[in-house]
C-alpha positions as CSV (number, residue, x, y, z in Angstrom):
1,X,-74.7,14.5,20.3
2,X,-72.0,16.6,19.1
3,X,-68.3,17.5,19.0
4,X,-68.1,21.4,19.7
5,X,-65.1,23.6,18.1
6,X,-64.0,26.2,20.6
7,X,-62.3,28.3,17.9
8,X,-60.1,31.7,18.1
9,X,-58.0,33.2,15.8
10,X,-54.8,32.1,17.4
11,X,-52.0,30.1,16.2
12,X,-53.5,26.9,17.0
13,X,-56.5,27.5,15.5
14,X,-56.3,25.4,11.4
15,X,-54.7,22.5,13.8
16,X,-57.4,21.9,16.1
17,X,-60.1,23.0,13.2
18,X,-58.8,19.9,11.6
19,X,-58.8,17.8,14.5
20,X,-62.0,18.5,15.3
21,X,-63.1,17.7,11.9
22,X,-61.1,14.6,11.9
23,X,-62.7,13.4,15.4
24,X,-66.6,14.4,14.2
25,X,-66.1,12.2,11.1
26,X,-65.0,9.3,13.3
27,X,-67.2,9.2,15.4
28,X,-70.1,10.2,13.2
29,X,-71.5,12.9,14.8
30,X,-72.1,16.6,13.8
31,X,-70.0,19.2,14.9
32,X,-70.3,22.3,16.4
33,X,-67.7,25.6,15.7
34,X,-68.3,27.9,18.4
35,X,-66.5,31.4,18.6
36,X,-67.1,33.1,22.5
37,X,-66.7,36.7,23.1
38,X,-67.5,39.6,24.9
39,X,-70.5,41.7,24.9
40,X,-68.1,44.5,22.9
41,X,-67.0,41.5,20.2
42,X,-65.1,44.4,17.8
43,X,-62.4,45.0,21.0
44,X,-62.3,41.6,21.9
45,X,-59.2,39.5,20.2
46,X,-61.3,36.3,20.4
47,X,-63.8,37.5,18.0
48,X,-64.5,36.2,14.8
49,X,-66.4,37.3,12.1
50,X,-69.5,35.2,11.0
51,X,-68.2,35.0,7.5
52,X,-64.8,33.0,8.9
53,X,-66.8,31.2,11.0
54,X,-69.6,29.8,8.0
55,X,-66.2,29.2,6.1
56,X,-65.0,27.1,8.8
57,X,-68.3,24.7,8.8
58,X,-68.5,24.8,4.6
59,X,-64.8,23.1,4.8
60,X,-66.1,20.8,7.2
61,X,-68.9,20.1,5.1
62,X,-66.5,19.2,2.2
63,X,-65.2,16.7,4.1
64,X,-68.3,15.1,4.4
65,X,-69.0,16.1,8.2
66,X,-72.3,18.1,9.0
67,X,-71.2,21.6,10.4
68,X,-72.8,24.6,11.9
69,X,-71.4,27.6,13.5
70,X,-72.8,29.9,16.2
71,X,-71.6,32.6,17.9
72,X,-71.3,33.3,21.8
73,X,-71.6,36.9,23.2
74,X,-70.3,36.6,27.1
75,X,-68.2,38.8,29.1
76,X,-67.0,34.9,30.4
77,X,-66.2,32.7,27.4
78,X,-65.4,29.9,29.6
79,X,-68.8,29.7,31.0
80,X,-70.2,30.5,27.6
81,X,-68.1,27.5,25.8
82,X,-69.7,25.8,28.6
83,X,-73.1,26.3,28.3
84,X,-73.0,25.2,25.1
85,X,-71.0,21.9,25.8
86,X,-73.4,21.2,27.9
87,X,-76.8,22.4,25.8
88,X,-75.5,20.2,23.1
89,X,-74.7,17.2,25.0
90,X,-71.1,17.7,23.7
91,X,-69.3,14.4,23.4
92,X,-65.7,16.2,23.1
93,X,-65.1,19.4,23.0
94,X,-61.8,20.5,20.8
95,X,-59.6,23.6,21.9
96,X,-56.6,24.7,20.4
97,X,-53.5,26.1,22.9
98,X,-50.6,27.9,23.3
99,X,-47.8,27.7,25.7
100,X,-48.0,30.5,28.1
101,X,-45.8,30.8,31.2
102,X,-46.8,30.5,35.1
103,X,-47.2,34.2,35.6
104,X,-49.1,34.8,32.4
105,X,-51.7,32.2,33.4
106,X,-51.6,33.7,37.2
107,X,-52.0,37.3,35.7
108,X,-54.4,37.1,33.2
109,X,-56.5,33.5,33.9
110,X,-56.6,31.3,31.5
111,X,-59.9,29.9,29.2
112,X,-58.2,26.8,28.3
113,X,-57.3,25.8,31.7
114,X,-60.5,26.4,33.1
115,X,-62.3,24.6,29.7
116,X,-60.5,21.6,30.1
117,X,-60.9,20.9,34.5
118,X,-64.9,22.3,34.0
119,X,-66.1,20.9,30.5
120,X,-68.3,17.9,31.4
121,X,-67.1,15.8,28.5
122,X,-63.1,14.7,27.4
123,X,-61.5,17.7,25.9
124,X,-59.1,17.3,23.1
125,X,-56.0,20.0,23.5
126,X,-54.0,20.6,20.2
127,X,-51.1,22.9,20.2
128,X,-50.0,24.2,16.9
């Protein structure tokens, strides 16, 4: 069992990493950094580079929690970040958020939103 990262480069991003590294060494258990993006990753603003991402689980690491980090190529990163909750027989899955008003969410959906009603497991929501 795990605890899964769902990490982008947005504002919230060091807060949950630390979270999540906080709540893995609790509990014991390895976790997971996952970056999702779409199929074109270099136009997509959720993409991270494999490099940030290795950096992320080493820092884990030095805190004494064993880290990996994958990558997740999907036009959907909801369903991806899924998947993988569910592959890994998440036991919390970590997200960092940002305030975004009603029409925003109505215009352009929201991956956080749909993460936290559809994850199978509690879902920890830090805001910067």
């Amino acid at each position: 069992m795990t605890v899964v990262l769902a990490h982008a480069p947005v504002d919230s991003a060091e807060a949950a990493f630390e979270a999540a590294v906080r709540q893995a060494a609790l509990q014991g258990r390895e976790l997971v950094i996952a970056n999702a993006a779409s199929n074109d990753a270099p136009a997509d603003t959720r993409a991270v580079g494999t490099a940030a991402l290795q950096e992320l689980a080493e820092r884990a690491q030095q805190e004494g929690v064993q880290a990996r980090s994958v990558h997740l190529a999907d036009s959907d990163a909801a369903a991806a970040l899924l998947g993988l909750v569910e592959n890994e027989n998440a036991e919390l899955l970590v997200i960092g958020v940002r305030h975004r008003s009603a029409i925003g969410k109505l215009l352009m959906g929201s991956t956080a939103q749909r993460l936290i009603l559809e994850a199978k497991c509690p879902v920890l929501a830090v805001k910067s």
